[in-house]
MDAnalysis code that builds the backbone (N, CA, C; Angstrom):
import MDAnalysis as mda
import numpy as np

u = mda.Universe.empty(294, n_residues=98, atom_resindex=np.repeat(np.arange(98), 3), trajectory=True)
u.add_TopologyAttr("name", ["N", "CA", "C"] * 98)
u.add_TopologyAttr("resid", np.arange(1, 99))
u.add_TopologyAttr("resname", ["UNK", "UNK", "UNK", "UNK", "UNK", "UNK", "UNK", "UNK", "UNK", "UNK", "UNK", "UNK", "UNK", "UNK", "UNK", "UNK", "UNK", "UNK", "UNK", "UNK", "UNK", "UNK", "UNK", "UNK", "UNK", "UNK", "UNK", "UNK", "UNK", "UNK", "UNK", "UNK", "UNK", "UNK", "UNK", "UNK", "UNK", "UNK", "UNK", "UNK", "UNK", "UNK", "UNK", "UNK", "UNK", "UNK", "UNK", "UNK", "UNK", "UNK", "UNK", "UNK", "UNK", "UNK", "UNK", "UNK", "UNK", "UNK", "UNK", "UNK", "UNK", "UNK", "UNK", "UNK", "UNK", "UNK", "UNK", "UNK", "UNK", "UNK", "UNK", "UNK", "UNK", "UNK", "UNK", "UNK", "UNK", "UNK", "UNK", "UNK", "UNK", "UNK", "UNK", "UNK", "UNK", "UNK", "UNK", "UNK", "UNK", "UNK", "UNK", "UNK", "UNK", "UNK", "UNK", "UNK", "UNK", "UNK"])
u.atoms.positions = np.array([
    [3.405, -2.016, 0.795],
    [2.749, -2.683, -0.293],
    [3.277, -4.118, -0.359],
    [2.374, -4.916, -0.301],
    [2.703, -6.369, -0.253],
    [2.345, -7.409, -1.048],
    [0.716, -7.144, -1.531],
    [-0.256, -8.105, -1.948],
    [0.331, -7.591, -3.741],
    [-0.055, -8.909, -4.499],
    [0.241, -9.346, -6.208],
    [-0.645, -8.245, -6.814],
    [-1.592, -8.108, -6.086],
    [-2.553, -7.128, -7.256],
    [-2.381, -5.501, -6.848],
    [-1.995, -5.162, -5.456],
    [-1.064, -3.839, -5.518],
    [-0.044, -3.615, -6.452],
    [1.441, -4.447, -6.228],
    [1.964, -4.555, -6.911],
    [2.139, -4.204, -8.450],
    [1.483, -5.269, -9.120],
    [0.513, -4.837, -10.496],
    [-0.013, -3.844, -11.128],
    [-0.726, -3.014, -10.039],
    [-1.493, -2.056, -10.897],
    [-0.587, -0.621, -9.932],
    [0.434, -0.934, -9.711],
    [1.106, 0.359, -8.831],
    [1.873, 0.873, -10.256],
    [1.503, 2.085, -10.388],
    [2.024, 2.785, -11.624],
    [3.557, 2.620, -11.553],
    [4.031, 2.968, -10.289],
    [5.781, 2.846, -9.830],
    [6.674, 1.747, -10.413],
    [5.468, 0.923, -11.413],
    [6.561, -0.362, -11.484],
    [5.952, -0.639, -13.229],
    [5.803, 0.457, -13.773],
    [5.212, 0.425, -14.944],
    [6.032, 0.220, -16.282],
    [5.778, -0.428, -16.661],
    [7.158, -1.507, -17.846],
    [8.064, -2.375, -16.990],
    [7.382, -2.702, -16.311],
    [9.301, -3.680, -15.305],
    [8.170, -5.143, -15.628],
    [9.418, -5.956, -15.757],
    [8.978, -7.223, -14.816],
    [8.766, -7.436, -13.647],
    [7.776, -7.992, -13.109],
    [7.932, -8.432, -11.448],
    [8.399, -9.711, -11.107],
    [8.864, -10.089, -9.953],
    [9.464, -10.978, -9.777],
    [9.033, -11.796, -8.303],
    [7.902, -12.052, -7.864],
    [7.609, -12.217, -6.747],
    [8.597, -13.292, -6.261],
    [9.333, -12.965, -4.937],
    [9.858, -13.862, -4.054],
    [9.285, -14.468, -3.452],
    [7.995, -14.661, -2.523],
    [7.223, -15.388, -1.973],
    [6.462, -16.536, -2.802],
    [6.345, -17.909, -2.408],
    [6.568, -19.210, -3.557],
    [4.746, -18.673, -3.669],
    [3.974, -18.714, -3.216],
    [2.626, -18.710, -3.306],
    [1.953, -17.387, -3.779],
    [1.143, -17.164, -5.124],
    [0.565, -16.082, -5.364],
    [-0.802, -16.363, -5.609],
    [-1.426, -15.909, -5.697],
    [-3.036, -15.747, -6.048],
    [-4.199, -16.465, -5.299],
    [-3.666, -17.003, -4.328],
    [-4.511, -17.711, -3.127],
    [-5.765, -16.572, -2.793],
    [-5.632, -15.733, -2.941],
    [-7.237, -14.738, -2.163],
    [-7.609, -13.964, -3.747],
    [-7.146, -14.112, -4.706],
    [-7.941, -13.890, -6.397],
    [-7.204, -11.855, -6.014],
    [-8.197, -11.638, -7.153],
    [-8.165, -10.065, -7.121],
    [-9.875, -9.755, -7.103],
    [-9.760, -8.049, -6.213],
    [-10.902, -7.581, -6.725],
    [-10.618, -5.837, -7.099],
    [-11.556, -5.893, -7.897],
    [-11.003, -4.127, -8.564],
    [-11.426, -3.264, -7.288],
    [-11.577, -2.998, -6.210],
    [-11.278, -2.510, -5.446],
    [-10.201, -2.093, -4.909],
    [-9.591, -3.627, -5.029],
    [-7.932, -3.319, -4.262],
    [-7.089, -3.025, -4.874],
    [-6.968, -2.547, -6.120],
    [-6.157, -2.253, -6.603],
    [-5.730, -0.744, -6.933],
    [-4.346, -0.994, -7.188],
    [-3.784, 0.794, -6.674],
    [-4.606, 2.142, -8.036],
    [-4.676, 0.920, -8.837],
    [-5.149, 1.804, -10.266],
    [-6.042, 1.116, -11.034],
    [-6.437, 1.660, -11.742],
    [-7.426, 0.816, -12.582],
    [-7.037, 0.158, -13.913],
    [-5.523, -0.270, -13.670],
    [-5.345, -1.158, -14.802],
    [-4.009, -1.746, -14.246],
    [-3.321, -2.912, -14.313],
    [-1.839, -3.799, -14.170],
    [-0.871, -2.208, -14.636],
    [0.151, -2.282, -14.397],
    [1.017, -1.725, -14.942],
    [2.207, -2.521, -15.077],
    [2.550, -3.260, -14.628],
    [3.649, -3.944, -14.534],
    [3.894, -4.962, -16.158],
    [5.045, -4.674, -16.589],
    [4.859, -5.648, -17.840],
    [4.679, -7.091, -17.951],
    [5.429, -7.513, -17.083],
    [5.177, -9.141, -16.690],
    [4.948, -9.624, -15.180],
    [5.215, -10.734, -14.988],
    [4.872, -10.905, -13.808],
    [5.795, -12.361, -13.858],
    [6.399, -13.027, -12.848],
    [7.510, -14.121, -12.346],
    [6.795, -14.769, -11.010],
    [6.465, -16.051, -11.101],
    [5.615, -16.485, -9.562],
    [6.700, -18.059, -9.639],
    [6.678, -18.571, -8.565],
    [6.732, -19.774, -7.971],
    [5.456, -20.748, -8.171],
    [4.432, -20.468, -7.739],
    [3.354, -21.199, -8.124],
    [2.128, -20.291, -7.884],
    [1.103, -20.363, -9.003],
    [-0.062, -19.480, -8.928],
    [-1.254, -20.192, -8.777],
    [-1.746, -19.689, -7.529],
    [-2.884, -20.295, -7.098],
    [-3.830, -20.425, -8.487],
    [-4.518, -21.601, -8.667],
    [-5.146, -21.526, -9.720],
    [-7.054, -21.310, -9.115],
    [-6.796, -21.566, -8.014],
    [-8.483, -21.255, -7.206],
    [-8.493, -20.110, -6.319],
    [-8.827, -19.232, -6.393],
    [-8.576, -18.407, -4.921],
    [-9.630, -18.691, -3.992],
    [-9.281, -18.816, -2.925],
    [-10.170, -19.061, -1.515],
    [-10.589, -17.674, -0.879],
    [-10.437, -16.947, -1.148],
    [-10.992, -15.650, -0.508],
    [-12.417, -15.568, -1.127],
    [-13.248, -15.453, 0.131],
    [-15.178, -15.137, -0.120],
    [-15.214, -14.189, -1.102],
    [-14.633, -13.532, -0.993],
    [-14.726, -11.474, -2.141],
    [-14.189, -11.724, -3.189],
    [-13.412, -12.991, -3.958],
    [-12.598, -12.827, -4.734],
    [-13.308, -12.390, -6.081],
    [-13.025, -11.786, -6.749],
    [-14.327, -11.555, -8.274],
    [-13.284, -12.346, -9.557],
    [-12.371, -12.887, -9.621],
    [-11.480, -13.267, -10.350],
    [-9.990, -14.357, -9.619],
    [-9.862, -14.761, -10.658],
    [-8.265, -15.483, -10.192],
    [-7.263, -14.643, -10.494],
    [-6.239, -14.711, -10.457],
    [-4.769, -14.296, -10.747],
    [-4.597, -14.324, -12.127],
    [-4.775, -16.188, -12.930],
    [-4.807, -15.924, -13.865],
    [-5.840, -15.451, -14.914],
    [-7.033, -15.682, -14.414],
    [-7.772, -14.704, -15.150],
    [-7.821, -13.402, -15.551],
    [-7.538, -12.245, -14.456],
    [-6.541, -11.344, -14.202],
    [-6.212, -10.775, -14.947],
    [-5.268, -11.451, -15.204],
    [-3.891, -11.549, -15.879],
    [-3.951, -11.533, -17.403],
    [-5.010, -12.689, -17.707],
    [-5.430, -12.671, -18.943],
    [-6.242, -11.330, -19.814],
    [-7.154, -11.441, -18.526],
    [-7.980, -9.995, -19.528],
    [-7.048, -8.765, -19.854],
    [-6.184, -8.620, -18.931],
    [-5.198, -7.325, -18.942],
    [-3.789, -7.530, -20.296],
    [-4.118, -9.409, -20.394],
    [-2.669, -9.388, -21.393],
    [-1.519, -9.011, -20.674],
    [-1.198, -9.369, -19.681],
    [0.041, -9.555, -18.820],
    [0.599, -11.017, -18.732],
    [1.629, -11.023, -19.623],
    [2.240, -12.446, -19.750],
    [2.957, -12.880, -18.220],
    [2.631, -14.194, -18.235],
    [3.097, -14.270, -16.435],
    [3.910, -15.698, -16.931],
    [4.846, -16.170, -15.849],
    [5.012, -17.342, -16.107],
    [5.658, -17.621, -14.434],
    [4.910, -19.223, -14.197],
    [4.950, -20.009, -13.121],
    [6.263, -21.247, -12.809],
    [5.769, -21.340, -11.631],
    [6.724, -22.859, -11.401],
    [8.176, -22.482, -11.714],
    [8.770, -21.567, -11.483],
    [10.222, -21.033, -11.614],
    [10.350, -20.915, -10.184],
    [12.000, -21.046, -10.070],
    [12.450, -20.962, -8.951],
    [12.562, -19.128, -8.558],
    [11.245, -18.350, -7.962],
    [11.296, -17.114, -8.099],
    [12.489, -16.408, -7.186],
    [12.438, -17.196, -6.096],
    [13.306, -16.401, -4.842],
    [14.786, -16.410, -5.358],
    [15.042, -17.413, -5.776],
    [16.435, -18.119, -6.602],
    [16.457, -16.949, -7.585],
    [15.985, -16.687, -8.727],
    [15.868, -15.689, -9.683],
    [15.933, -14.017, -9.265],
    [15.600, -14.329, -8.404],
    [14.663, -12.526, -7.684],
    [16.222, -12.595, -6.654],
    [16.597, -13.030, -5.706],
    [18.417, -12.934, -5.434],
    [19.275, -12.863, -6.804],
    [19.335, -13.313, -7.552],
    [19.878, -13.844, -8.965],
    [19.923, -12.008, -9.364],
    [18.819, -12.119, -9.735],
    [18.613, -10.419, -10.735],
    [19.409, -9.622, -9.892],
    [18.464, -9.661, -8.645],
    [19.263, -8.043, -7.560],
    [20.818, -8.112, -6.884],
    [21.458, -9.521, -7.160],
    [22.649, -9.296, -7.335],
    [23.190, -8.783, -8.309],
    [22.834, -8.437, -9.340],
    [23.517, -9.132, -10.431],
    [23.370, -7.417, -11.049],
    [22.537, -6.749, -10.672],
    [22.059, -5.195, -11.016],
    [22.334, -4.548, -10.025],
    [21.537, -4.475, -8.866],
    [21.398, -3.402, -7.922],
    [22.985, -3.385, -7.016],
    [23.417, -4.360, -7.201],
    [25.110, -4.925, -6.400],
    [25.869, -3.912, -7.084],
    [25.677, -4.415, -8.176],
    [26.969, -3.848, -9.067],
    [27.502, -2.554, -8.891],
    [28.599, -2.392, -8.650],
    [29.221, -1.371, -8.773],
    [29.250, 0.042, -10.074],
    [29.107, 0.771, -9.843],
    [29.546, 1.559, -11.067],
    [30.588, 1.683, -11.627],
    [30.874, 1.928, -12.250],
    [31.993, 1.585, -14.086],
    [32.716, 2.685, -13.592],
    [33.960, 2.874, -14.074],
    [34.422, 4.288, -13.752],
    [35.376, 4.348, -15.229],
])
């Protein structure tokens, strides 16, 4: 699983923030086809920069449009990869307490 709108609607990640590491999201839009479910699950969403046009022929929507109808607060232009190392050190590293 790779693509923003898998991601999203993958039940597996249902209440989390996402945190995309890759600087570019929403370049090919979404279409309700591709998606794992028929609704976002993910609580938020973390991008580097979000395509604001998608170039894909099929696209039926943008990212942030998306985003909007579903009420998934997103926020851009953050240093994601920086953040997304940041978090998974900082949790998944950690040692357990004894």
């Amino acid at each position: 699983m790779t693509g923003y709108q898998e991601v999203l609607t993958d039940p597996s990640y249902a209440g989390q923030m996402v945190c995309m590491t890759y600087p570019l999201q929403g370049n090919y839009g979404v279409r309700d086809p591709d998606a794992e479910s028929a609704r976002p699950w993910a609580r938020a969403l973390v991008v580097r920069w979000a395509c604001p046009v998608p170039s894909h022929h099929s696209s039926e929507a943008s990212l942030d449009e998306y985003l909007r109808r579903w009420r998934v607060p997103a926020i851009a232009d953050t240093a994601s990869y920086r953040s997304g190392r940041t978090m998974w050190a900082r949790t998944w590293l950690r040692q357990p307490t004894k």
